[in-house]
VOTI-625905 format. One record per atom (N, C-alpha, C): residue number from 1; x, y, z. Coordinates in steps of 0.2 Angstrom, whole numbers, plus 5000, padded with zeros to 4 digits. Atoms other than C-alpha are relative to their C-alpha. Last residue first. Example, Ala and Ser with C-alpha at 12.3 -4.5 7.8 and 13.67 -1.06 7.14 Angstrom:
<rs>
{r 2, {4996, 4994, 4999}}
{r 2, {5068, 4995, 5036}}
{r 2, {4996, 5005, 5003}}
{r 1, {5004, 4994, 5000}}
{r 1, {5062, 4978, 5039}}
{r 1, {5004, 5006, 5000}}
</rs>
This chain:
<rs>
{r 122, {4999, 4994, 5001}}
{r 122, {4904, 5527, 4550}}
{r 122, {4997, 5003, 4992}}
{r 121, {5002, 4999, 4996}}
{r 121, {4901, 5507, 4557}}
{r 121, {4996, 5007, 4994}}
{r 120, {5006, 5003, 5003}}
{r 120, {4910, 5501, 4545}}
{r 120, {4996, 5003, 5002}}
{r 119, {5001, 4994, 5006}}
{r 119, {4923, 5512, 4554}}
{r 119, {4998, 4998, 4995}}
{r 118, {5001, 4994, 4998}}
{r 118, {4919, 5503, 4570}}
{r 118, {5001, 5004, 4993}}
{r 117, {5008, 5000, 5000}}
{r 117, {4918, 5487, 4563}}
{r 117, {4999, 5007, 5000}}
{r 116, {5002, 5001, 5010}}
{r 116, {4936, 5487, 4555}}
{r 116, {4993, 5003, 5002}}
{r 115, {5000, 4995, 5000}}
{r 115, {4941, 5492, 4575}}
{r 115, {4996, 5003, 4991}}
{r 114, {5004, 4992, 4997}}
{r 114, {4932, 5481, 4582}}
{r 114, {5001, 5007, 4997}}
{r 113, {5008, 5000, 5004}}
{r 113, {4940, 5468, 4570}}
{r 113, {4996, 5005, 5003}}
{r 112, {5001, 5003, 5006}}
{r 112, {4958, 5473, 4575}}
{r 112, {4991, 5000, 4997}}
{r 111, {5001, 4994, 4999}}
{r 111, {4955, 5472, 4593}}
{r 111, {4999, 5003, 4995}}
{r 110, {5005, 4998, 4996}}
{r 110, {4951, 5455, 4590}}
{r 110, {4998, 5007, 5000}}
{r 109, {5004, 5000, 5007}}
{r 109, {4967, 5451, 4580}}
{r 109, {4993, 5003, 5003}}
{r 108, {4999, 4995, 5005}}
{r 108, {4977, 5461, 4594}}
{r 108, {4996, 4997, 4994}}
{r 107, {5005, 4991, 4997}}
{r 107, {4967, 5450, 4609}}
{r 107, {5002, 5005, 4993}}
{r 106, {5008, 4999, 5003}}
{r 106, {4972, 5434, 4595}}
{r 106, {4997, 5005, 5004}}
{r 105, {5002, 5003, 5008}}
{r 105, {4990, 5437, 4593}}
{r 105, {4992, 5002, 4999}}
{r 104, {5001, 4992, 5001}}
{r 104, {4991, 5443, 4613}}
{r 104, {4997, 5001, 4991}}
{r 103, {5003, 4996, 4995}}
{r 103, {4986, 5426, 4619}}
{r 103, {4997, 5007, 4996}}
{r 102, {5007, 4999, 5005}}
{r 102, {4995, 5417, 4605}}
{r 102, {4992, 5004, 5003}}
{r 101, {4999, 4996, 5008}}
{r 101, {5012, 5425, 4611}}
{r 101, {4992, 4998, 4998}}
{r 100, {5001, 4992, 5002}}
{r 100, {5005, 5422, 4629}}
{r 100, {5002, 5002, 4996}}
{r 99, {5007, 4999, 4999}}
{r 99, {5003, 5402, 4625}}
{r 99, {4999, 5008, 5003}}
{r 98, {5006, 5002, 5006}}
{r 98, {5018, 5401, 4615}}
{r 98, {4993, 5001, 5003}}
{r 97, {5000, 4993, 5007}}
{r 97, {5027, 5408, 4629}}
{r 97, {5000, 5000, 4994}}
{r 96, {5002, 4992, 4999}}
{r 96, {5022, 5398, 4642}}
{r 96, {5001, 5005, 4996}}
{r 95, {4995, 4994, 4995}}
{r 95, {5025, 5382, 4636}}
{r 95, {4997, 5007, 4999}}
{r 94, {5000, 4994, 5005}}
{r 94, {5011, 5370, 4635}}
{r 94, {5005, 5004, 5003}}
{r 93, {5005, 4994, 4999}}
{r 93, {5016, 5355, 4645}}
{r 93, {5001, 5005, 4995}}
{r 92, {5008, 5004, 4999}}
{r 92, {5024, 5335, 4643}}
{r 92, {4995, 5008, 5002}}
{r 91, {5002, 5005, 5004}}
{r 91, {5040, 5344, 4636}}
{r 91, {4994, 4995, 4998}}
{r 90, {5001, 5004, 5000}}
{r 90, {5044, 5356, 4649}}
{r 90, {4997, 4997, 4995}}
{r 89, {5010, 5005, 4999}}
{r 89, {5047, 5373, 4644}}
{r 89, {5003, 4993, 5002}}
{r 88, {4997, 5007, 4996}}
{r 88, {5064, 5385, 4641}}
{r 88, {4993, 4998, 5003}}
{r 87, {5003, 5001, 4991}}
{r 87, {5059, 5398, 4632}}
{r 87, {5002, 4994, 5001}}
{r 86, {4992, 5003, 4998}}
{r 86, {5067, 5397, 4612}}
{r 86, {5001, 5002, 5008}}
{r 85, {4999, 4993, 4997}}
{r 85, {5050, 5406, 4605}}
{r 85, {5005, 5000, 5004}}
{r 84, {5005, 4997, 5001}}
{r 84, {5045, 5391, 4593}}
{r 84, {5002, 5008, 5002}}
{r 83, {4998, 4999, 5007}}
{r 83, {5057, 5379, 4595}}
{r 83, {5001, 5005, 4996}}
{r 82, {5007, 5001, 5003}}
{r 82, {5053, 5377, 4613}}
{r 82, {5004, 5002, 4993}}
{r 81, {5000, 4993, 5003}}
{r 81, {5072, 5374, 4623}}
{r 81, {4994, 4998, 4994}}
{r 80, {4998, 5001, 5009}}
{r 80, {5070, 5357, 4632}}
{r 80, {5001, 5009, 4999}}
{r 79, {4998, 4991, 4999}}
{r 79, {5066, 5349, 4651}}
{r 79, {5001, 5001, 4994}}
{r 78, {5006, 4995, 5003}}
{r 78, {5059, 5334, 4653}}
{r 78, {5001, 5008, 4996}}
{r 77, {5001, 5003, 5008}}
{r 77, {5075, 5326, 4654}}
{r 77, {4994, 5002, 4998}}
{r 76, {4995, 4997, 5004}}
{r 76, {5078, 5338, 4670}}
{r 76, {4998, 4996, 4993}}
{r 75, {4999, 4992, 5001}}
{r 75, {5063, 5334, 4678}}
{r 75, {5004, 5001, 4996}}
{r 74, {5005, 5001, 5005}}
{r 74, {5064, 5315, 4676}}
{r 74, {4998, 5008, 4998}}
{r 73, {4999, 5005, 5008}}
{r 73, {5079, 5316, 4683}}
{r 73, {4997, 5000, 4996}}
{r 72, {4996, 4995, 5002}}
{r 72, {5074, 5327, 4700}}
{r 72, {5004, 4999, 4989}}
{r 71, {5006, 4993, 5005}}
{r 71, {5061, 5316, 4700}}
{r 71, {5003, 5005, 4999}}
{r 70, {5004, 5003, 5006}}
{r 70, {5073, 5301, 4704}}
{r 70, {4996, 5005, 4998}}
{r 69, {4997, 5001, 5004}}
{r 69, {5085, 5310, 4716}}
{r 69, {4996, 4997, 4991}}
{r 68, {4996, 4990, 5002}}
{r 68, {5074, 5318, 4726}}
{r 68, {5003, 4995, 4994}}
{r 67, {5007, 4995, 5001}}
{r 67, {5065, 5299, 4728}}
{r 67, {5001, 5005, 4996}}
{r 66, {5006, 4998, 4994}}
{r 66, {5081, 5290, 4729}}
{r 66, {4995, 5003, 4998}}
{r 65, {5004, 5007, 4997}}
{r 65, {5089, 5277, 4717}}
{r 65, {4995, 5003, 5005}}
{r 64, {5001, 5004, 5006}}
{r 64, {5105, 5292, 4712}}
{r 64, {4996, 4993, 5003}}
{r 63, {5006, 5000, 5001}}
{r 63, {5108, 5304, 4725}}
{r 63, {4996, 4995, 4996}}
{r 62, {5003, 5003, 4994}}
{r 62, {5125, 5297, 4729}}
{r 62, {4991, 5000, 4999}}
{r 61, {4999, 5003, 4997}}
{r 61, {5126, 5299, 4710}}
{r 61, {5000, 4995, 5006}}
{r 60, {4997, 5006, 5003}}
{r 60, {5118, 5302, 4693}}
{r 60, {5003, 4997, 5007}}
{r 59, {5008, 5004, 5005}}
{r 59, {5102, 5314, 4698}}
{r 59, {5006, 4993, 4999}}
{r 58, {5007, 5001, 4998}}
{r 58, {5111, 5321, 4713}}
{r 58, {4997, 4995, 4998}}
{r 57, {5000, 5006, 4993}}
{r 57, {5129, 5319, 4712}}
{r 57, {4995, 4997, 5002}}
{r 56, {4996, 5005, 5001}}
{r 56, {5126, 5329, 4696}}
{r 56, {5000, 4994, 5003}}
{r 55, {5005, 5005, 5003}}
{r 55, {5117, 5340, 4705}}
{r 55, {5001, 4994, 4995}}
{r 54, {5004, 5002, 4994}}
{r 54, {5131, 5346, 4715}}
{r 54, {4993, 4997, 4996}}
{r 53, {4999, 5006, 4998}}
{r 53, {5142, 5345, 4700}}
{r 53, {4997, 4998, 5006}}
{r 52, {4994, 5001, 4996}}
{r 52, {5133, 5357, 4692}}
{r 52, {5000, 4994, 5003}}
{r 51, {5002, 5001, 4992}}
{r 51, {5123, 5353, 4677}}
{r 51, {5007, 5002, 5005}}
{r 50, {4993, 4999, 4994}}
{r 50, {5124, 5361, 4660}}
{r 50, {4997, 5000, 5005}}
{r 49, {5000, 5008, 4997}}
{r 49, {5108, 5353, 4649}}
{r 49, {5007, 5002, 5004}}
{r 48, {5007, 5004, 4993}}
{r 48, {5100, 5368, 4646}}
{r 48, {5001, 4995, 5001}}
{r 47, {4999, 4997, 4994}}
{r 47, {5116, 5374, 4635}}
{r 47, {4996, 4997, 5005}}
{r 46, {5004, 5005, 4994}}
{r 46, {5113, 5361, 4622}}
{r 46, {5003, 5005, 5005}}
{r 45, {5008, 5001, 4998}}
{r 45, {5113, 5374, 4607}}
{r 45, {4998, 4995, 5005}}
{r 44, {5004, 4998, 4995}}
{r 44, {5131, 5380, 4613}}
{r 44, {4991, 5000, 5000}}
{r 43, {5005, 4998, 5003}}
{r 43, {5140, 5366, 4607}}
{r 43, {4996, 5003, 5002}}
{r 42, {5000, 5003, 5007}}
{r 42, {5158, 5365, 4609}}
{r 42, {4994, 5003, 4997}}
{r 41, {4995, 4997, 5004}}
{r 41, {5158, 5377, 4625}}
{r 41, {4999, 4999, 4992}}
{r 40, {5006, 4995, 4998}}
{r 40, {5141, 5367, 4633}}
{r 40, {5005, 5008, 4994}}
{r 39, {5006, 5002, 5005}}
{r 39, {5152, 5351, 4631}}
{r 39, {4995, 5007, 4998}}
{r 38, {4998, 5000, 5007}}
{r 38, {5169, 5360, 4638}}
{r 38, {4993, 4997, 4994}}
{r 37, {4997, 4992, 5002}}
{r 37, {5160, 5367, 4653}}
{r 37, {5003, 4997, 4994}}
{r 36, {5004, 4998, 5000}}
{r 36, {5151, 5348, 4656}}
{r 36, {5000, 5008, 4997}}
{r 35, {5006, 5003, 5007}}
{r 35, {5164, 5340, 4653}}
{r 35, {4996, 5003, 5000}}
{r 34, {4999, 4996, 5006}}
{r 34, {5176, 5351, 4665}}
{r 34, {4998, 4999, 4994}}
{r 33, {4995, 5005, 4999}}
{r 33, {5164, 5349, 4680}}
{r 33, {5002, 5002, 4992}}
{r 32, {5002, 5000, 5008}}
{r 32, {5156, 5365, 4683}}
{r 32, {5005, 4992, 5000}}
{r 31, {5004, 5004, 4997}}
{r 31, {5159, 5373, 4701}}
{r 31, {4996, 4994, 4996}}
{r 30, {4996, 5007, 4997}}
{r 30, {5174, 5379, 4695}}
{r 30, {4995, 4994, 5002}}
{r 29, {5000, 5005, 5007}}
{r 29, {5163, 5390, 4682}}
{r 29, {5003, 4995, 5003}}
{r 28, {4994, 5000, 5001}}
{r 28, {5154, 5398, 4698}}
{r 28, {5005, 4996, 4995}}
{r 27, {4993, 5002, 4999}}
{r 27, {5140, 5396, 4699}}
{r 27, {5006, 5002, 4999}}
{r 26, {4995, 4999, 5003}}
{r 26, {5120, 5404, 4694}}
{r 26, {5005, 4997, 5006}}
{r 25, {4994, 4993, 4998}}
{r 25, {5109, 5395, 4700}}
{r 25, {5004, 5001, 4995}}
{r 24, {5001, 4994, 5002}}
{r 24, {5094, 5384, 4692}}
{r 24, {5002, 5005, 5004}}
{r 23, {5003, 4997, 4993}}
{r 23, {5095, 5367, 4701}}
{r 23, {4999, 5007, 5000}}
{r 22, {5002, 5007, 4992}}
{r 22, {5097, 5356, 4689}}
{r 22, {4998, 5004, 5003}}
{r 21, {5007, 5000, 5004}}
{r 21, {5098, 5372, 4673}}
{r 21, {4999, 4995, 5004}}
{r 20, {5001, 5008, 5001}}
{r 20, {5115, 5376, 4680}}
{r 20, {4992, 5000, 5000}}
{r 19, {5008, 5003, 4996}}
{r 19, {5118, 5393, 4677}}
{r 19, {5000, 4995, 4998}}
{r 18, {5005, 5002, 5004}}
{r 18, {5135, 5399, 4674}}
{r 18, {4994, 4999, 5002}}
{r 17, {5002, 5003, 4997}}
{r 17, {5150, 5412, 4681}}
{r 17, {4992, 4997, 4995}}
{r 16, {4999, 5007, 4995}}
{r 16, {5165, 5414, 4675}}
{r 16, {4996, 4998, 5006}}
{r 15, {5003, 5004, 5001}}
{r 15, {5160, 5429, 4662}}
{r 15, {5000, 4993, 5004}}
{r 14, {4997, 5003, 5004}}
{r 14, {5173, 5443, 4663}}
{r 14, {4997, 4989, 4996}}
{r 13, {5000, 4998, 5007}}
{r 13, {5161, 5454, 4667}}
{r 13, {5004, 4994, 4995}}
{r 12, {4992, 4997, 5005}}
{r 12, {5158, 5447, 4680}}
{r 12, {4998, 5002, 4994}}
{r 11, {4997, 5003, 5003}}
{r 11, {5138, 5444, 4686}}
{r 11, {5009, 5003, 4999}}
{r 10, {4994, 5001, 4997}}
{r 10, {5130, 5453, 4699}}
{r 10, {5007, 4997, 4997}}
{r 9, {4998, 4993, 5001}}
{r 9, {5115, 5458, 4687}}
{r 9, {5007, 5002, 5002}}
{r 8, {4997, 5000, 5008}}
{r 8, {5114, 5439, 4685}}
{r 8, {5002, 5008, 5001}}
{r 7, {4994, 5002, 5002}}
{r 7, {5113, 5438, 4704}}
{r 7, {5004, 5001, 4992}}
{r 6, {4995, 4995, 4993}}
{r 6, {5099, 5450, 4709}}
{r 6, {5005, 4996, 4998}}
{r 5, {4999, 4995, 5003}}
{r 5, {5089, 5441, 4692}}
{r 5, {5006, 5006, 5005}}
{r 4, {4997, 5001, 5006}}
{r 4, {5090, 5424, 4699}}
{r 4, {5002, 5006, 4999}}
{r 3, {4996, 5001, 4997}}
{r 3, {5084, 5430, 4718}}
{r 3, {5006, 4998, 4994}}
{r 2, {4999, 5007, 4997}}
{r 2, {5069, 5439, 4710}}
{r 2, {5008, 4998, 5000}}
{r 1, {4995, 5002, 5005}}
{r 1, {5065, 5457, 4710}}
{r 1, {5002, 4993, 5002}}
</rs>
């Protein structure tokens, strides 16, 4: 079981803690600057754009001019929610879960024609 999944199931109940979509933990809401928690509150179709403040520092601050810093940035703006099956994907790649939804689509059309054959077949 992965190390996201072990935390989300550790979750409150009362909800204060988030995932920062920079570095992809869950936090603690403090750890949230308060634009960020009220921006993602307002409107929750940009949720994949809450950053904690430690990346924050990253892409916009101290970090900001450096190598990490720079591709950390490019990373993030690349990033989106697909339209299509509302997975979180990169923007310059196929997302994953349009390409296993059409995967399955076409083994089940497939399977499908064997089966029309087979009782052609009969």
């Amino acid at each position: 079981m992965s190390e996201y999944v072990k935390e989300a199931e550790n979750l409150p109940l009362n909800g204060h803690r988030l995932c920062c979509y920079g570095c992809w933990k869950l936090k603690d809401r403090n750890k949230f600057s308060q634009v960020q928690s009220r921006l993602t509150d307002l409107d929750r179709s940009w949720f994949f754009r809450r950053r904690c403040c430690a990346c924050l520092q990253l892409l916009y601050g101290r970090g900001s001019g450096t190598e990490v810093g720079n591709a950390a940035l490019l990373r993030f703006k690349k990033q989106g929610v697909c339209f299509r099956c509302k997975k979180m994907r990169l923007w310059d790649e196929d997302c994953e879960g349009c390409v296993i939804r059409d995967i399955e689509v076409a083994e089940y059309a497939r399977l499908g024609a064997l089966k029309r054959q087979e009782r052609e077949r009969r």
